[in-house]
Structures are given as C-alpha cells and as structure tokens.
DSSP file (Angstrom, degrees, kcal/mol; ACC not computed):
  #  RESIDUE AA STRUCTURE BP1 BP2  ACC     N-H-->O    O-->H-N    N-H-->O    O-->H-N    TCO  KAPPA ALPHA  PHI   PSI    X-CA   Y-CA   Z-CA
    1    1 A X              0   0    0      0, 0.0     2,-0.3     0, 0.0     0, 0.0   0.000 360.0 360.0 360.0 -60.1  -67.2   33.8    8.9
    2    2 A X        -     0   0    0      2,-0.1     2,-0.2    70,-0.0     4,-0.1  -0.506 360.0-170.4-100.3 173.6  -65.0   35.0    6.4
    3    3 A X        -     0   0    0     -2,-0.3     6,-0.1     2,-0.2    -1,-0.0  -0.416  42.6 -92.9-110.9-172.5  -63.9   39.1    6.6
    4    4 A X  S    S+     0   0    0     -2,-0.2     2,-1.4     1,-0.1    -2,-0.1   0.355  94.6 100.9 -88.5  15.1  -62.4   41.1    4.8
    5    5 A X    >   -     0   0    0      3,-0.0     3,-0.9     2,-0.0     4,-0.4  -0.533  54.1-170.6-103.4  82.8  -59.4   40.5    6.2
    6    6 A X  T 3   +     0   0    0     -2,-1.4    19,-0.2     1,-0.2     4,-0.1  -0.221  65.9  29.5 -87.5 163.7  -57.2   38.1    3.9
    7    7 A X  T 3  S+     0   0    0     17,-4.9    -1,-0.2     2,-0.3    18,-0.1   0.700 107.6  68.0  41.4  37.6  -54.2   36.6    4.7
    8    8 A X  S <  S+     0   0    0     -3,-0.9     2,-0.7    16,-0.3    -2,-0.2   0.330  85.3  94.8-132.5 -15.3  -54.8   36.5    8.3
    9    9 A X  E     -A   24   0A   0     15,-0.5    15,-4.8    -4,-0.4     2,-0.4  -0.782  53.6-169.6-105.9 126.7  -57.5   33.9    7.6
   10   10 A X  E     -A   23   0A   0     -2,-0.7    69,-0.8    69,-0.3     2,-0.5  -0.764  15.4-163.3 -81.1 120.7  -56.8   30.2    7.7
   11   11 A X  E     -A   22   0A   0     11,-2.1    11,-1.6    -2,-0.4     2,-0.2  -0.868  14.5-148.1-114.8 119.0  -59.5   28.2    6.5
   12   12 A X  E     +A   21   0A   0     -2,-0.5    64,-1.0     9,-0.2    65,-0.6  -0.602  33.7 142.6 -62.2 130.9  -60.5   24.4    6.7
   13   13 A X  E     -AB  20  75A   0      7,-1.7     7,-2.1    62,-0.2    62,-0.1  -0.935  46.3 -88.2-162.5 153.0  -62.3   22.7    3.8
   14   14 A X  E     -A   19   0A   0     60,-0.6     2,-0.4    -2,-0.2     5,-0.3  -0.160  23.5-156.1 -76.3 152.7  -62.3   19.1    2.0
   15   15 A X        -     0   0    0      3,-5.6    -1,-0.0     1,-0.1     0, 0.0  -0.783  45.6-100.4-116.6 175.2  -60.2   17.9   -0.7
   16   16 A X  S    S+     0   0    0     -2,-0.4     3,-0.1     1,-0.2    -2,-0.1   0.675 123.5  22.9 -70.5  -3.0  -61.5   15.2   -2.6
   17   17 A X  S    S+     0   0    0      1,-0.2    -1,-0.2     0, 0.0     2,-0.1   0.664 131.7   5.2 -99.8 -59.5  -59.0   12.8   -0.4
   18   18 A X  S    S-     0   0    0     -5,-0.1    -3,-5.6     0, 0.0     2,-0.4  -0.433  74.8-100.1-125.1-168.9  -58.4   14.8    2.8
   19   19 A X  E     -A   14   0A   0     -5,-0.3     2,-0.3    -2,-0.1    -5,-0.2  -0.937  43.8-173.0-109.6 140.7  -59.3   18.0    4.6
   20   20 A X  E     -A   13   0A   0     -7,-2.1    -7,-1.7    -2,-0.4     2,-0.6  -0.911  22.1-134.5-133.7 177.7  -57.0   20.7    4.3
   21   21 A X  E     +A   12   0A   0     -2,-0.3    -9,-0.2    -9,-0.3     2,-0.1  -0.936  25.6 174.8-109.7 121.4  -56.4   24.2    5.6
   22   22 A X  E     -A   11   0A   0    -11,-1.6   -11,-2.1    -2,-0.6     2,-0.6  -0.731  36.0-108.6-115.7-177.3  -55.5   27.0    3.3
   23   23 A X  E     -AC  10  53A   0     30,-2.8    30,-0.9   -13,-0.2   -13,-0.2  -0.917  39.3-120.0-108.3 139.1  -54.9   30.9    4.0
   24   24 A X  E     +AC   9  52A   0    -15,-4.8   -17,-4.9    -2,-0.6   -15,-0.5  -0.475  42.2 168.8 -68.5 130.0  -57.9   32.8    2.4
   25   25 A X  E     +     0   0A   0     26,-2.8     2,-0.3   -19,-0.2    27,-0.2   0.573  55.2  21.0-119.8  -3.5  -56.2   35.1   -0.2
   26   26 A X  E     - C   0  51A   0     25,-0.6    25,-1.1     4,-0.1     2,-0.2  -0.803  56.6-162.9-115.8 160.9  -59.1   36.5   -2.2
   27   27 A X    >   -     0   0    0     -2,-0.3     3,-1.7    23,-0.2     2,-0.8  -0.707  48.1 -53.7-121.2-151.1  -62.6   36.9   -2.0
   28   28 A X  T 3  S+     0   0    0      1,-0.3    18,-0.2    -2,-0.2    19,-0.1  -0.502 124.8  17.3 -99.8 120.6  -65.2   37.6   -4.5
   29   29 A X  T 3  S+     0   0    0     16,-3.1    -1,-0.3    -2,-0.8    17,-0.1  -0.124  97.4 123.8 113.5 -33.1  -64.8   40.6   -7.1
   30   30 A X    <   -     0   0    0     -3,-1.7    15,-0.4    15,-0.2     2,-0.3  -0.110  59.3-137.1 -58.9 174.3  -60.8   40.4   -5.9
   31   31 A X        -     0   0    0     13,-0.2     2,-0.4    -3,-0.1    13,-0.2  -0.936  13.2-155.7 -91.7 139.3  -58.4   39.9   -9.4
   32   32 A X  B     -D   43   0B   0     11,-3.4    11,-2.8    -2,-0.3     2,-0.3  -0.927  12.8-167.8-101.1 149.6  -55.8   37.5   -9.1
   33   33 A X        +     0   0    0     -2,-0.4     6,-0.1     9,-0.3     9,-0.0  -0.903  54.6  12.8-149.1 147.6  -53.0   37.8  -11.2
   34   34 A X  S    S+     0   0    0     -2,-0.3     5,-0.1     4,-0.2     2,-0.1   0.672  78.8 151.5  49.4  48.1  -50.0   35.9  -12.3
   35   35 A X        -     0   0    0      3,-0.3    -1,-0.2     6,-0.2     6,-0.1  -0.331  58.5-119.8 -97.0-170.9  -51.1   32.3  -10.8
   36   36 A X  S >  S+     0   0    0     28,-1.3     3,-0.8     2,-0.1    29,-0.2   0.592 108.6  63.9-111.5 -33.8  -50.2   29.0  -12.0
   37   37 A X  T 3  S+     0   0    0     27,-0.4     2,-0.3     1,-0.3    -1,-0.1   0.987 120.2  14.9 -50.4 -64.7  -54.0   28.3  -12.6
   38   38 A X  T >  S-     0   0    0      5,-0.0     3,-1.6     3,-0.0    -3,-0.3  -0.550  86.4-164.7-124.4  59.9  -54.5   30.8  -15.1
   39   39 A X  T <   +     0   0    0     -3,-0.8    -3,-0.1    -2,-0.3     3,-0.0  -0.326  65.9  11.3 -69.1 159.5  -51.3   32.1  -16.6
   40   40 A X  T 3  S+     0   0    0     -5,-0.1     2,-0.5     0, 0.0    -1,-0.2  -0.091 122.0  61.3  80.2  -9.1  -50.6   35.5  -18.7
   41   41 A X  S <  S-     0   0    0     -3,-1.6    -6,-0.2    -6,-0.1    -9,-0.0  -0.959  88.1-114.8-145.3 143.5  -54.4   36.7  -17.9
   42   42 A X        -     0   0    0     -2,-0.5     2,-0.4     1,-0.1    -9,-0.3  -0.173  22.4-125.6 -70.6 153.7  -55.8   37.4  -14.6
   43   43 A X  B     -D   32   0B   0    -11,-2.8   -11,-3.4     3,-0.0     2,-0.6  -0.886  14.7-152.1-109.7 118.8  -59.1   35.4  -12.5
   44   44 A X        -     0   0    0     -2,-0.4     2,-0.3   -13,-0.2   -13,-0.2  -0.960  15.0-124.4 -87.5 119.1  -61.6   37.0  -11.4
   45   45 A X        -     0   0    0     -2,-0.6   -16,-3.1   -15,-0.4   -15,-0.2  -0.430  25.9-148.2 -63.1 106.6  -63.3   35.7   -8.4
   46   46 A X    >   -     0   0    0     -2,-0.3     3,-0.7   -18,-0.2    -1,-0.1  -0.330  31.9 -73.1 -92.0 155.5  -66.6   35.3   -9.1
   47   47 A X  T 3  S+     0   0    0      1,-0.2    -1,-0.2   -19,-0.1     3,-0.1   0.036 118.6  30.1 -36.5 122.3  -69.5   35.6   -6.4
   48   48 A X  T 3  S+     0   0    0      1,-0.3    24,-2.2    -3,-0.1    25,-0.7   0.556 111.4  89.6  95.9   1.0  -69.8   32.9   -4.0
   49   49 A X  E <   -E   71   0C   0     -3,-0.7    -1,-0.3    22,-0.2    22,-0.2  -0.930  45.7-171.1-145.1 165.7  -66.0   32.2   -4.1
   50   50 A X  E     -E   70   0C   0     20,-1.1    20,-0.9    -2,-0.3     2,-0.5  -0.742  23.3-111.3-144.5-168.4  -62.6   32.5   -3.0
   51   51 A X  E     +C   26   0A   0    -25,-1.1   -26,-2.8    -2,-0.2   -25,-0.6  -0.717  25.3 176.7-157.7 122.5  -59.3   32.0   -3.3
   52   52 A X  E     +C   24   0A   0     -2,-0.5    11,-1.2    16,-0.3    12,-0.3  -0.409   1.9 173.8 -92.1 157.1  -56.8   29.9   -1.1
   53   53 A X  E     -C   23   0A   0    -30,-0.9   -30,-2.8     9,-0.2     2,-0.2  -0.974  27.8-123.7-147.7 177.7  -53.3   29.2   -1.5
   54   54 A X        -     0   0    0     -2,-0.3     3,-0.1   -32,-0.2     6,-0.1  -0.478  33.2 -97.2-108.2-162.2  -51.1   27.4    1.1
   55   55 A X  S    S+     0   0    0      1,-0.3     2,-0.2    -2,-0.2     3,-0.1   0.025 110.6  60.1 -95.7  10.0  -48.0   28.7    2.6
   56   56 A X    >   -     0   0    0      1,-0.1     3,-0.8     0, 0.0    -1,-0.3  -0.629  61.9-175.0 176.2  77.4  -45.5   27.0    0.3
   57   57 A X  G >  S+     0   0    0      1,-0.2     3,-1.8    -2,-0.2    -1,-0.1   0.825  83.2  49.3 -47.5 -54.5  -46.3   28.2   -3.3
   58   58 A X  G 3  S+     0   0    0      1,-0.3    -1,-0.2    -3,-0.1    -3,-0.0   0.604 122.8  26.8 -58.6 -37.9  -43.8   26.0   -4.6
   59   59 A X  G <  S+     0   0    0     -3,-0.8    -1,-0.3     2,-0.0    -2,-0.2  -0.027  99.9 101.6-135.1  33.3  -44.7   23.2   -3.1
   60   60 A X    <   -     0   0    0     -3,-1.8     2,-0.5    -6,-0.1    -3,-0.0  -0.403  52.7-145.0-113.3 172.9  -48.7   23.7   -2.4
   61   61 A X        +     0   0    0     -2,-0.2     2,-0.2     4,-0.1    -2,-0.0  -0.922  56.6 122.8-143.2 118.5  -51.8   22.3   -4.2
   62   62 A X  S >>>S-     0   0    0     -2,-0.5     4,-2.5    -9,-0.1     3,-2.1  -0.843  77.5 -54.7-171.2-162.4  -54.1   25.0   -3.8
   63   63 A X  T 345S+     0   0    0    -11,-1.2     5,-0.3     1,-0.3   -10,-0.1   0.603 130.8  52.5 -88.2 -23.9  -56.3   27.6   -5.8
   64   64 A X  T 345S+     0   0    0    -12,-0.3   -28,-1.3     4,-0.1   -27,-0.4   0.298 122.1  22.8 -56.9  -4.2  -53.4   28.4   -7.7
   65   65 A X  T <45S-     0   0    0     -3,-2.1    -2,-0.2   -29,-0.2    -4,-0.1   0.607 137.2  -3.5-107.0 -52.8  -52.4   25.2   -8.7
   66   66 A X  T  <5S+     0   0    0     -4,-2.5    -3,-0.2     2,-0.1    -5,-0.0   0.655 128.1  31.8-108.2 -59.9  -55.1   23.3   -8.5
   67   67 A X      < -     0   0    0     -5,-1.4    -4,-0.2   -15,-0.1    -3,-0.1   0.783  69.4-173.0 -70.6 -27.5  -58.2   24.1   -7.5
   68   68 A X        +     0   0    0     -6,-0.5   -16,-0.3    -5,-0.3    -4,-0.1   0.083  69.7  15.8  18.6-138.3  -58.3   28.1   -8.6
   69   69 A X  S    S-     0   0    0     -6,-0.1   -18,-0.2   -18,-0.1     2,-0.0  -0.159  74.6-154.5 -86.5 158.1  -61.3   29.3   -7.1
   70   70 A X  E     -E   50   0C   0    -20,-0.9   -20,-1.1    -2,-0.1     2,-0.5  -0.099  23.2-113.1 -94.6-178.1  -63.2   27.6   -4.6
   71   71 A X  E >   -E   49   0C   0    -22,-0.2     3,-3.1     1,-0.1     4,-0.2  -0.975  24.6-135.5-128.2 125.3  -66.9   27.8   -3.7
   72   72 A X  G >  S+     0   0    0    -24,-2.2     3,-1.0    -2,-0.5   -23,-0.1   0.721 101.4  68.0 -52.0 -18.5  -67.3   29.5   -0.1
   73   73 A X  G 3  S+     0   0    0    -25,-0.7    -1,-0.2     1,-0.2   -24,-0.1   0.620  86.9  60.8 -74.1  -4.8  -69.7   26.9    0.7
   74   74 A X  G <  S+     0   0    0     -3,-3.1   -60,-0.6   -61,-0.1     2,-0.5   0.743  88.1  90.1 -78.4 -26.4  -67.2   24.1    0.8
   75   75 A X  B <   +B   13   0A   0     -3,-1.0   -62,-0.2    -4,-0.2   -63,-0.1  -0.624  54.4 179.3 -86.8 134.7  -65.5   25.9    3.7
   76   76 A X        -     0   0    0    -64,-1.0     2,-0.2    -2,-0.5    -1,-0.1   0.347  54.8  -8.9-116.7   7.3  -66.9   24.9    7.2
   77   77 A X        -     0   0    0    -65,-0.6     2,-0.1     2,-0.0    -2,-0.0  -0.718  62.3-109.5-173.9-126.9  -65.1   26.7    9.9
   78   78 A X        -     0   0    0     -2,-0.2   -67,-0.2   -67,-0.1   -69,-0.0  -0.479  30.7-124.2 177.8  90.7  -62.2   29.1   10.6
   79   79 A X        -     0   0    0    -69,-0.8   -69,-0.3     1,-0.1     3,-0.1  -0.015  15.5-170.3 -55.4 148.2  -58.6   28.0   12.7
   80   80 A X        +     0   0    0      1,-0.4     2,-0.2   -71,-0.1    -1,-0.1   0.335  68.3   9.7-116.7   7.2  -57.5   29.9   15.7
   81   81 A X        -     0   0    0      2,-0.0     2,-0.4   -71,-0.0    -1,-0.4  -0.614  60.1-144.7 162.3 146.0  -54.2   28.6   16.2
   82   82 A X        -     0   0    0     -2,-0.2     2,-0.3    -3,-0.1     0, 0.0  -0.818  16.9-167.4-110.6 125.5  -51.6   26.3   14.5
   83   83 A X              0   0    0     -2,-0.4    -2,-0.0     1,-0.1     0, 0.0  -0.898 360.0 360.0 -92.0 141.0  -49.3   23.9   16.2
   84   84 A X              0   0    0     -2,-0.3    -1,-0.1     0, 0.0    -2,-0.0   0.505 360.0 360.0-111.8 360.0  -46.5   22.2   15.1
C-alpha cells in the first residue's frame, strides 16, 4: 500500500478522537529535519513507520506537531480523490 512515492500519497488513519487523512511524507530510514516535533536535530524514521504532515503546516496537527512518527500499522487504506 504505501510506495515509494511520498507526497502524492494521502493516507487515512485514526486520531485518538477522529480519523484523519494526512500526505505520507517520509518513510522508514528517511531523515526529517527541521520539524516542530523535534527541533535543532533531525528524526529518523525508524522501521515500521512513517511520517505524515497535513497540508497546512501552520495550522495542522500532524507528525510534525504532534504525533512525529506514526506506526504504518495504524494506517488502513489509501484516498483516490479529494472533494471539497
């Protein structure tokens, strides 16, 4: 389910209130650098995880805010198109 292809994939998975959709922006081995999670030293994404953020840093709760990384087994499917 998920590729290697990040930031084209939108992913569904639960928050401890709702379900939400993020876009996958890591996967596992990636570094992330200069997030709100972990400032001044970069996250590595450890095996079995990833890392989402939503589309509106500013104004998101997402692995950079909140969450940092997630465990791929929380995610349960994969959008194919957004409406508004």
């Amino acid at each position: 389910m998920l590729t290697g292809e990040k930031d084209k994939n939108y992913l569904p998975f639960p928050d401890p209130y709702d379900f939400v959709i993020k876009r996958l922006v890591g996967l596992e081995g990636d570094v992330i650098e200069n997030s709100d999670f972990s400032p001044n030293q970069p996250v590595v994404i450890a095996k079995g995880n990833c890392w989402v953020e939503g589309d509106n840093r500013k104004n998101s709760i997402d692995s950079n805010s909140a969450y940092g990384p997630i465990s791929k087994g929380l995610i349960f499917g994969k959008v194919n198109s957004l409406s508004f």
